[in-house]
Structure formats: structure tokens, C-alpha cells
N, CA, C and O atoms as a GROMACS GRO file, in nm:
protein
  404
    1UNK      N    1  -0.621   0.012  -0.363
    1UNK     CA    2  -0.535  -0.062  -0.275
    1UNK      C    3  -0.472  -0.174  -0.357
    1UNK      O    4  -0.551  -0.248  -0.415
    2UNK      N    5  -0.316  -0.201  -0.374
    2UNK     CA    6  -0.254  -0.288  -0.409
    2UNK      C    7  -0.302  -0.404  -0.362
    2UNK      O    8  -0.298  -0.432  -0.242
    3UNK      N    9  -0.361  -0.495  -0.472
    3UNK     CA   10  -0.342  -0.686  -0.415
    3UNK      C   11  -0.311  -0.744  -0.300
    3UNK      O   12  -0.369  -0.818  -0.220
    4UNK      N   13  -0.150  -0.666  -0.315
    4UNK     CA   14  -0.070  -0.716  -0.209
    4UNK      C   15  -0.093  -0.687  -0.108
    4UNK      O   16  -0.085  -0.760  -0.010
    5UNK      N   17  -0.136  -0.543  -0.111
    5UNK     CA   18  -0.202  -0.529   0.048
    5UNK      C   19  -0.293  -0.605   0.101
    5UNK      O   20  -0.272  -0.617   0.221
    6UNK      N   21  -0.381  -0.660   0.068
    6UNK     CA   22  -0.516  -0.706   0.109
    6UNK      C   23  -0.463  -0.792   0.191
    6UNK      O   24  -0.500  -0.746   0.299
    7UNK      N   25  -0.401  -0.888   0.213
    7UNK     CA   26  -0.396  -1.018   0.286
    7UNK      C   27  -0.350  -0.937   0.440
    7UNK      O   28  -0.400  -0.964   0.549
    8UNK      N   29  -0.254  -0.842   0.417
    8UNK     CA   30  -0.180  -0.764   0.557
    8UNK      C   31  -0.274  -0.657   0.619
    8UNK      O   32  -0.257  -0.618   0.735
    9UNK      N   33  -0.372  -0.611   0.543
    9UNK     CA   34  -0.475  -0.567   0.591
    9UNK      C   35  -0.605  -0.616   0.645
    9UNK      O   36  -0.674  -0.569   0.736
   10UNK      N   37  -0.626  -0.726   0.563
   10UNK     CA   38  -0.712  -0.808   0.658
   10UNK      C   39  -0.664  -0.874   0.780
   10UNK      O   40  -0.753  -0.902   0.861
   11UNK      N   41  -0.541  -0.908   0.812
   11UNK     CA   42  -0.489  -0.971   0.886
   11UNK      C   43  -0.496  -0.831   1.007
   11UNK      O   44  -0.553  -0.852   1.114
   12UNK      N   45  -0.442  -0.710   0.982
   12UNK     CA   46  -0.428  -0.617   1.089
   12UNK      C   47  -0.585  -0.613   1.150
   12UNK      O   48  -0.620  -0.648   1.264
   13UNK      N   49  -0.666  -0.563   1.046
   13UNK     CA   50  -0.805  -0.532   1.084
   13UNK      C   51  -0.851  -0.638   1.202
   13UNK      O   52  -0.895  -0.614   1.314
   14UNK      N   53  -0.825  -0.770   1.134
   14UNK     CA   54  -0.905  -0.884   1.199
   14UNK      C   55  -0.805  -0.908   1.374
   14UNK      O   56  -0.856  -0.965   1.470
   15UNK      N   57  -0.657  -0.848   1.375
   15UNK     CA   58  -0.584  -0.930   1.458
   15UNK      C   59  -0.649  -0.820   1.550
   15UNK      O   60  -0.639  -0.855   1.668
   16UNK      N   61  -0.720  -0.683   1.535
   16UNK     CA   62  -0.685  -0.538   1.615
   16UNK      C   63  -0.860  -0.526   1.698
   16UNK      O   64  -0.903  -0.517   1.813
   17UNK      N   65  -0.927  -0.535   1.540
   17UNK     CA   66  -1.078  -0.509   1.543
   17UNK      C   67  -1.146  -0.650   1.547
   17UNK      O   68  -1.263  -0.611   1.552
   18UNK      N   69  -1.150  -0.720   1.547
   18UNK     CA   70  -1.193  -0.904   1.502
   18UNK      C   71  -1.239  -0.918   1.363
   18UNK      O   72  -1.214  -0.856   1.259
   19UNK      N   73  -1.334  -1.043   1.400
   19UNK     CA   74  -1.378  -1.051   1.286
   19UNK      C   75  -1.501  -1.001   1.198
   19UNK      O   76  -1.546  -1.029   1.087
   20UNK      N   77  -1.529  -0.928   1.287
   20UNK     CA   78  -1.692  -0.834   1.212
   20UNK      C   79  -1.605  -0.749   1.126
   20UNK      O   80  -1.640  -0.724   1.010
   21UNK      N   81  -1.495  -0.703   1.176
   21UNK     CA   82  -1.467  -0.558   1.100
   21UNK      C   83  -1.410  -0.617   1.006
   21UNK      O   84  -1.423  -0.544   0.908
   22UNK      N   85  -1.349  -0.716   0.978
   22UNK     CA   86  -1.270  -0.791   0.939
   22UNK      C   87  -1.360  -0.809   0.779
   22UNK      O   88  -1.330  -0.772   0.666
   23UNK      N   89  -1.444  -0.860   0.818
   23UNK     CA   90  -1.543  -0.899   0.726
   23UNK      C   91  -1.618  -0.801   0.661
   23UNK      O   92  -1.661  -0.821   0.547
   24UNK      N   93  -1.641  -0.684   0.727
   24UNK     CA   94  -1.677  -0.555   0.680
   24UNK      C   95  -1.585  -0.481   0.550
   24UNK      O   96  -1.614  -0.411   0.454
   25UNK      N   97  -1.458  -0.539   0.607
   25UNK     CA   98  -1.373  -0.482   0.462
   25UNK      C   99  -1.338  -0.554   0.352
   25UNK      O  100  -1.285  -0.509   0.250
   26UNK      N  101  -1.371  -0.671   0.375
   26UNK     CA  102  -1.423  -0.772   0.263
   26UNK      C  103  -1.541  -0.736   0.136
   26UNK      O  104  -1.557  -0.741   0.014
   27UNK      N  105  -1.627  -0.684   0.301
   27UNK     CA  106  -1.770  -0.659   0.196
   27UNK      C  107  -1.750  -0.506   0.115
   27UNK      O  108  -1.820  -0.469   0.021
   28UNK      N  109  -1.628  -0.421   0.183
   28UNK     CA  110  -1.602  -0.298   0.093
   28UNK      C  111  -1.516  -0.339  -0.015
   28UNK      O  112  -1.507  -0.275  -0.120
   29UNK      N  113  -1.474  -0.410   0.002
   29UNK     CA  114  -1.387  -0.482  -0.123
   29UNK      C  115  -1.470  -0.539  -0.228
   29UNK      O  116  -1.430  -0.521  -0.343
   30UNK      N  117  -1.560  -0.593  -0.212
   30UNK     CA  118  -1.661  -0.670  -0.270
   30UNK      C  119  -1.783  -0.591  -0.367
   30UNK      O  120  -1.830  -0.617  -0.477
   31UNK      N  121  -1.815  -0.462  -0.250
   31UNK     CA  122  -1.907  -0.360  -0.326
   31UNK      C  123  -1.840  -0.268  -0.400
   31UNK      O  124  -1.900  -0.184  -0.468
   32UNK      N  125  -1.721  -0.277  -0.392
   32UNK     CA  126  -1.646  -0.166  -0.518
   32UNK      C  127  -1.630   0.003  -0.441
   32UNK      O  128  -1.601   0.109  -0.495
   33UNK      N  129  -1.664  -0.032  -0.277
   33UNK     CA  130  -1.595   0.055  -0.204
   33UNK      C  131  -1.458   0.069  -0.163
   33UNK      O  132  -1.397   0.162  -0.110
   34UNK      N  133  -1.431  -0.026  -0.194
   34UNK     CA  134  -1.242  -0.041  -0.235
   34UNK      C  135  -1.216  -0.062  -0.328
   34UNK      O  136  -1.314  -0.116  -0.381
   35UNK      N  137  -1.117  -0.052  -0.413
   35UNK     CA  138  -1.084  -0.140  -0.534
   35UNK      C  139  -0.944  -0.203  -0.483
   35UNK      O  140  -0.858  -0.139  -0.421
   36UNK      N  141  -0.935  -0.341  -0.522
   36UNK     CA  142  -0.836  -0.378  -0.491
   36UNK      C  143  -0.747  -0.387  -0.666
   36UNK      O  144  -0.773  -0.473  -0.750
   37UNK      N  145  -0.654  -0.286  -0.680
   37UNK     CA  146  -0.523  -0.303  -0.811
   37UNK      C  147  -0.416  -0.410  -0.792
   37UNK      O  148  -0.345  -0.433  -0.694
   38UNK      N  149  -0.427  -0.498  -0.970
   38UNK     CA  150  -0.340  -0.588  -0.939
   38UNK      C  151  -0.201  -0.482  -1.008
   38UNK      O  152  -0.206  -0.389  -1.089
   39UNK      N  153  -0.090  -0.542  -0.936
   39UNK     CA  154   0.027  -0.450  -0.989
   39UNK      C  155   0.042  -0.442  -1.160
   39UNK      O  156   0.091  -0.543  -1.210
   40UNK      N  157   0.012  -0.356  -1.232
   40UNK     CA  158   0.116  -0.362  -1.363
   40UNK      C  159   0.240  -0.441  -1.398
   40UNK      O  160   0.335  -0.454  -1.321
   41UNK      N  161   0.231  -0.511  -1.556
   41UNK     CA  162   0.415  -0.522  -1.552
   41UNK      C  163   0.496  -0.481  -1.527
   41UNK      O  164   0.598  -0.549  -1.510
   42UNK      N  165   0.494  -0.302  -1.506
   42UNK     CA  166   0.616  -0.164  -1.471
   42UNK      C  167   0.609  -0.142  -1.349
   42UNK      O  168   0.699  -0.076  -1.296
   43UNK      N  169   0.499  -0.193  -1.273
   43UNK     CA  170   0.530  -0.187  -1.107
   43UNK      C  171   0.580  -0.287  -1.062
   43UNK      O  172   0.628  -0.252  -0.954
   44UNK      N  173   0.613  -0.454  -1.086
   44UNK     CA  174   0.722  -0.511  -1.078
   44UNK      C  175   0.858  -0.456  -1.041
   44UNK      O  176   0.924  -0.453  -0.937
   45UNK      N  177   0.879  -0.409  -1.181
   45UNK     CA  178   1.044  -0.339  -1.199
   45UNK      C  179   1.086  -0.223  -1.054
   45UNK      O  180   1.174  -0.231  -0.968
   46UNK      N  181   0.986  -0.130  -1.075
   46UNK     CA  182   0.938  -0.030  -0.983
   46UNK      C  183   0.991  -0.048  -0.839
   46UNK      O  184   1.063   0.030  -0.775
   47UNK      N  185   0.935  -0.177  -0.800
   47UNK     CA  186   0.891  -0.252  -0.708
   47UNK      C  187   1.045  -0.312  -0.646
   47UNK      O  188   1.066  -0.326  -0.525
   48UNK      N  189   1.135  -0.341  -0.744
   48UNK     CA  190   1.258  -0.414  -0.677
   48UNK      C  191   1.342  -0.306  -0.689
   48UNK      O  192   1.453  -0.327  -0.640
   49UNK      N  193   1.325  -0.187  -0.742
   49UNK     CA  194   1.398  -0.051  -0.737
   49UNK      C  195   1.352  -0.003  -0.642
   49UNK      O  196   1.383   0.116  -0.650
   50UNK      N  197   1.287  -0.021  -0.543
   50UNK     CA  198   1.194   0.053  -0.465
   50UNK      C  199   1.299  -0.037  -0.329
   50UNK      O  200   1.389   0.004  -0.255
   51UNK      N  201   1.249  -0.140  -0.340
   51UNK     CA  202   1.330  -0.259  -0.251
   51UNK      C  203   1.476  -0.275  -0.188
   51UNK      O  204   1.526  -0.306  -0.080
   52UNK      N  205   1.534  -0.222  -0.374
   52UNK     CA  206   1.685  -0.248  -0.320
   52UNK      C  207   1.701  -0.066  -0.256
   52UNK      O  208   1.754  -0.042  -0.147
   53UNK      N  209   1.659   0.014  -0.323
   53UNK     CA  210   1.737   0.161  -0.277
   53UNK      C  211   1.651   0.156  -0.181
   53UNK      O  212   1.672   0.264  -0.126
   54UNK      N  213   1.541   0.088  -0.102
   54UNK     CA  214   1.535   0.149   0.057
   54UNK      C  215   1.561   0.017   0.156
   54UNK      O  216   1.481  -0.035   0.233
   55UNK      N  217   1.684  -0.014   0.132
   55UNK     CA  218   1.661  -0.194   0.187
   55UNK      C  219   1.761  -0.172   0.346
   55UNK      O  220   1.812  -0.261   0.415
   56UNK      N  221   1.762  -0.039   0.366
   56UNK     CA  222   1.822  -0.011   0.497
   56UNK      C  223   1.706  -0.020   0.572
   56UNK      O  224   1.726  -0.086   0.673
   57UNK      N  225   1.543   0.040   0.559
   57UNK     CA  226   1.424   0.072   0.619
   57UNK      C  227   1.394  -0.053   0.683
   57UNK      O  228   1.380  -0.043   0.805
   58UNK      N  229   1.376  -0.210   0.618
   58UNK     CA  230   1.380  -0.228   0.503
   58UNK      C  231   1.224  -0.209   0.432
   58UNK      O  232   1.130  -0.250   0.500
   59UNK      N  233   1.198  -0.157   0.313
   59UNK     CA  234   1.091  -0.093   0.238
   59UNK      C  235   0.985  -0.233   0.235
   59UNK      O  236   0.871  -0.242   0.279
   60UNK      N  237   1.073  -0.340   0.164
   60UNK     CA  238   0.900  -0.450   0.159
   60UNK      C  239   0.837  -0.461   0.047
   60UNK      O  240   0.819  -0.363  -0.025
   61UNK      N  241   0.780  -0.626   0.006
   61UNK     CA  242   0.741  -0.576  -0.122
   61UNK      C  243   0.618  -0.519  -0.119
   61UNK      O  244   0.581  -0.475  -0.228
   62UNK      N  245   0.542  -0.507  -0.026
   62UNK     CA  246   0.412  -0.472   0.032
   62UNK      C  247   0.396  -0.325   0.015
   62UNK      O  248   0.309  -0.267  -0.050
   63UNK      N  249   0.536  -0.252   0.113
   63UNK     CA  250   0.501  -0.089   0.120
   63UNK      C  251   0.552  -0.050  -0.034
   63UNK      O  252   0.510   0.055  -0.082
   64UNK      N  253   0.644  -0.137  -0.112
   64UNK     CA  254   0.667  -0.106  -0.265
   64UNK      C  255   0.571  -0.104  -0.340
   64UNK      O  256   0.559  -0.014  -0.424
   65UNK      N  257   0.476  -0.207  -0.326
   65UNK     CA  258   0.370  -0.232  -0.445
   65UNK      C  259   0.292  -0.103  -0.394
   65UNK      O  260   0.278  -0.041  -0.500
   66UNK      N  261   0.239  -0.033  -0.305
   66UNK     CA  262   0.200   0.078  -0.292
   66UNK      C  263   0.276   0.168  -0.341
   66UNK      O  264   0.229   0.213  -0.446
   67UNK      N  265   0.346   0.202  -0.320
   67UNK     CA  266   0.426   0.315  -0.369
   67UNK      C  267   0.413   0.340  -0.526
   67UNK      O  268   0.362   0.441  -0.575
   68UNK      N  269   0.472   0.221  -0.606
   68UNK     CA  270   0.454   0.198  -0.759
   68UNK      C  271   0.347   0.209  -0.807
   68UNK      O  272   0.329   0.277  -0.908
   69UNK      N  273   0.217   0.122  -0.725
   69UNK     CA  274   0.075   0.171  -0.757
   69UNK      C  275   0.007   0.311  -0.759
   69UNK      O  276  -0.072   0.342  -0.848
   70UNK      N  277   0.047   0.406  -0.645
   70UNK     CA  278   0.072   0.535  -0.656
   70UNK      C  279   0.098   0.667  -0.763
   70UNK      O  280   0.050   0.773  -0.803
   71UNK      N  281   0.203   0.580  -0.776
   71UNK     CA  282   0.297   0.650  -0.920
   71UNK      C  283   0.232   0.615  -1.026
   71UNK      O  284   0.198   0.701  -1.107
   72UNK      N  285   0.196   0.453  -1.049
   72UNK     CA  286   0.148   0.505  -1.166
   72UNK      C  287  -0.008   0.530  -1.194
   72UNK      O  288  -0.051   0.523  -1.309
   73UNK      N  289  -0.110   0.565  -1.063
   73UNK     CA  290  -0.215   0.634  -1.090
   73UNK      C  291  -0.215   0.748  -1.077
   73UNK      O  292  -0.312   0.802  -1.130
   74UNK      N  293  -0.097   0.865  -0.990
   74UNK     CA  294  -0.119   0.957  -1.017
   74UNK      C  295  -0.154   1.019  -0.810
   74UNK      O  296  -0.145   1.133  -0.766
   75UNK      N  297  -0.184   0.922  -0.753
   75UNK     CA  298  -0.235   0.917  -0.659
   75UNK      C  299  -0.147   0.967  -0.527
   75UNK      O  300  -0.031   0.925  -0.524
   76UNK      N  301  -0.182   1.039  -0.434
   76UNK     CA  302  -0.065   1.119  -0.334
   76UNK      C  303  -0.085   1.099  -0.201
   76UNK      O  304   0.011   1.113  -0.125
   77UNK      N  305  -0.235   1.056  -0.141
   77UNK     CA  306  -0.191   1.040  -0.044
   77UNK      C  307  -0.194   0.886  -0.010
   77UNK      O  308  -0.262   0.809  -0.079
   78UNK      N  309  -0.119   0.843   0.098
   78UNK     CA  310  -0.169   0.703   0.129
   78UNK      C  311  -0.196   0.694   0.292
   78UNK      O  312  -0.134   0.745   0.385
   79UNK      N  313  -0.314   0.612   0.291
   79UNK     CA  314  -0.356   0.538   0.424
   79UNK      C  315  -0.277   0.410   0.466
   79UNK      O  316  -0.288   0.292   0.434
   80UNK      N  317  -0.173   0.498   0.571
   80UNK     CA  318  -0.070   0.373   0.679
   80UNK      C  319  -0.099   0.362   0.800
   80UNK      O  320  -0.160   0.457   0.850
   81UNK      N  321  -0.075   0.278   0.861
   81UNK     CA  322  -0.005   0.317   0.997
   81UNK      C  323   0.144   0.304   1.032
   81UNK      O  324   0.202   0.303   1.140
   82UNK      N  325   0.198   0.292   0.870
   82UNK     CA  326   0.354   0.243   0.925
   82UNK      C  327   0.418   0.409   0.839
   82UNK      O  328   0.482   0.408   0.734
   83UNK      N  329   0.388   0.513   0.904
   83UNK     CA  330   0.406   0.648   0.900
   83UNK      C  331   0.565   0.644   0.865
   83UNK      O  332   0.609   0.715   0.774
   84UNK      N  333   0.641   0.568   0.932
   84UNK     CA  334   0.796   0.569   0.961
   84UNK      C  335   0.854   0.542   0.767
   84UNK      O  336   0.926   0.615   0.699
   85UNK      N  337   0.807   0.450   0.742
   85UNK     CA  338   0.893   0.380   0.635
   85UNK      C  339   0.801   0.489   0.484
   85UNK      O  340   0.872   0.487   0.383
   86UNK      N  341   0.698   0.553   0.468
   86UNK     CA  342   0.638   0.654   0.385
   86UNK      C  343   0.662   0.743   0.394
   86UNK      O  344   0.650   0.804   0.288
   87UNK      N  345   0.712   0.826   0.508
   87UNK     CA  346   0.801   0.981   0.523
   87UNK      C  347   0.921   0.931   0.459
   87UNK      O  348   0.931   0.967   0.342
   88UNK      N  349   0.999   0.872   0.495
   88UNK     CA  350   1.131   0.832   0.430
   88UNK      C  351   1.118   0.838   0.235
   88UNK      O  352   1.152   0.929   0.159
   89UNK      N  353   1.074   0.743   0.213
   89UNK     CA  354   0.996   0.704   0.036
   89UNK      C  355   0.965   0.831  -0.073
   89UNK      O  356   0.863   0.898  -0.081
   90UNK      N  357   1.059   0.837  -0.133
   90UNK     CA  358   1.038   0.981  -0.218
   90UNK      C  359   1.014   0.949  -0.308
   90UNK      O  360   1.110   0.912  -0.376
   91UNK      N  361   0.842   0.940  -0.389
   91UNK     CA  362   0.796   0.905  -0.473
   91UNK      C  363   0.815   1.006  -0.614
   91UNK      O  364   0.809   1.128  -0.603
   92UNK      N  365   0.836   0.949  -0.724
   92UNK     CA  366   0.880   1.008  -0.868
   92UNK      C  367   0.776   1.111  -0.890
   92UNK      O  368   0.821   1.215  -0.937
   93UNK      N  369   0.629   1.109  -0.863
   93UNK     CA  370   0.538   1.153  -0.947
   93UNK      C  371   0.525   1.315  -0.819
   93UNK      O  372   0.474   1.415  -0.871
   94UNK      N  373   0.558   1.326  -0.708
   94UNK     CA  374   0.516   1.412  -0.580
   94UNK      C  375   0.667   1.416  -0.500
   94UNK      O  376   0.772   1.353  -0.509
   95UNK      N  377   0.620   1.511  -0.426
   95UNK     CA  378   0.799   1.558  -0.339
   95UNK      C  379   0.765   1.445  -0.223
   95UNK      O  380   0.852   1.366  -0.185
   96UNK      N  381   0.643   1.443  -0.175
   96UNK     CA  382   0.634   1.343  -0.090
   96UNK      C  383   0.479   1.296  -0.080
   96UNK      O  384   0.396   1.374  -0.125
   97UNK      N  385   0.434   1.178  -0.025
   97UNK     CA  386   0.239   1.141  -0.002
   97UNK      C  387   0.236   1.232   0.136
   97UNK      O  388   0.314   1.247   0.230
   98UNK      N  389   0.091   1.290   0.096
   98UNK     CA  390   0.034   1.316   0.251
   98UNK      C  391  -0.035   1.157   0.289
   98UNK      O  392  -0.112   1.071   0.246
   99UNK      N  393   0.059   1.194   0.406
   99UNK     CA  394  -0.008   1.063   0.484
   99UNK      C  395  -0.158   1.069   0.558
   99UNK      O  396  -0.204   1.174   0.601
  100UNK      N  397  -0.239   0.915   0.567
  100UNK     CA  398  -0.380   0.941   0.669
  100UNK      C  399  -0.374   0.833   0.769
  100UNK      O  400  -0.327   0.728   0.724
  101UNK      N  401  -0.400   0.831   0.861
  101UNK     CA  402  -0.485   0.926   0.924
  101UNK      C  403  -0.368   0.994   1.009
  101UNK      O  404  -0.393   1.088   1.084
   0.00000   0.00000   0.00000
């Protein structure tokens, strides 16, 4: 999971589920049941190419830093709930992510 995600994911978890669950994904963060990735220098770049060519959606630097993080592990599917703006996103490395859940 991108850096960047963490703050918008704790925030969903905690605004949806409270704060037990909230704290639960802290502690998966913590035990190395998540890993949280800080972006690369090349997912920057990635990242505002990602930005400007989907800035009709608009893409975000949030759903970008995923995407770039993606690409450059190799990685295909991603866990959203924002299904809308990842069907659209035609990643370099795959024709498209299978999305979860």
C-alpha cells in the first residue's frame, strides 16, 4: 500500500467501522501484515503523468501513487472501493487491474 494511502484509509476505516477497526489496521501495518511503500523517485514523474492525462476523472495524487506503485512492482490487482476511477486507468505494465472486492 502506497504511503499516501494510509492517512485516506485510516480515515475511511475509522469514519465507516470506528475506532477498533481503525486501530486494527494500524496494528496490520505495524506487524508487517501490510506494508506500507514509500513512492520511488520514478513514481513522482509517473504520478503527475498519471494526474494530468486523467484530470477529467479527476485521477488524484492518491489513486496515482497507487497506480505507479503498481507498475513498478509488477503488481495487478488493487483493493478499492472507488471501482469508477481504476476501470478507467490503463496501467503500462497490464491491459487493466483486477479489481477487489
Amino acid at each position: 500500500m502506497p504511503t499516501l494511502v494510509v492517512t485516506e484509509v485510516a480515515y475511511l476505516v475509522a469514519n465507516r467501522l470506528g475506532p477498533d477497526a481503525e486501530a486494527r489496521f494500524l496494528g496490520d501495518l505495524a506487524s508487517g501484515n501490510l506494508i506500507a511503500e514509500s513512492p520511488a523517485p520514478q513514481d513522482w514523474l509517473r504520478m503527475a503523468e498519471l494526474v494530468s492525462r486523467y484530470r477529467d476523472l479527476p485521477l488524484g495524487t492518491v489513486d496515482a501513487s497507487v497506480v505507479a506503485a503498481c507498475e513498478r512492482l509488477g503488481i495487478t490487482e488493487v483493493a478499492t472501493l472507488d471501482h469508477r476511477h481504476f476501470m478507467i486507468v490503463r496501467p503500462t505494465h497490464v491491459e487493466a487491474f483486477s479489481l477487489l472486492p
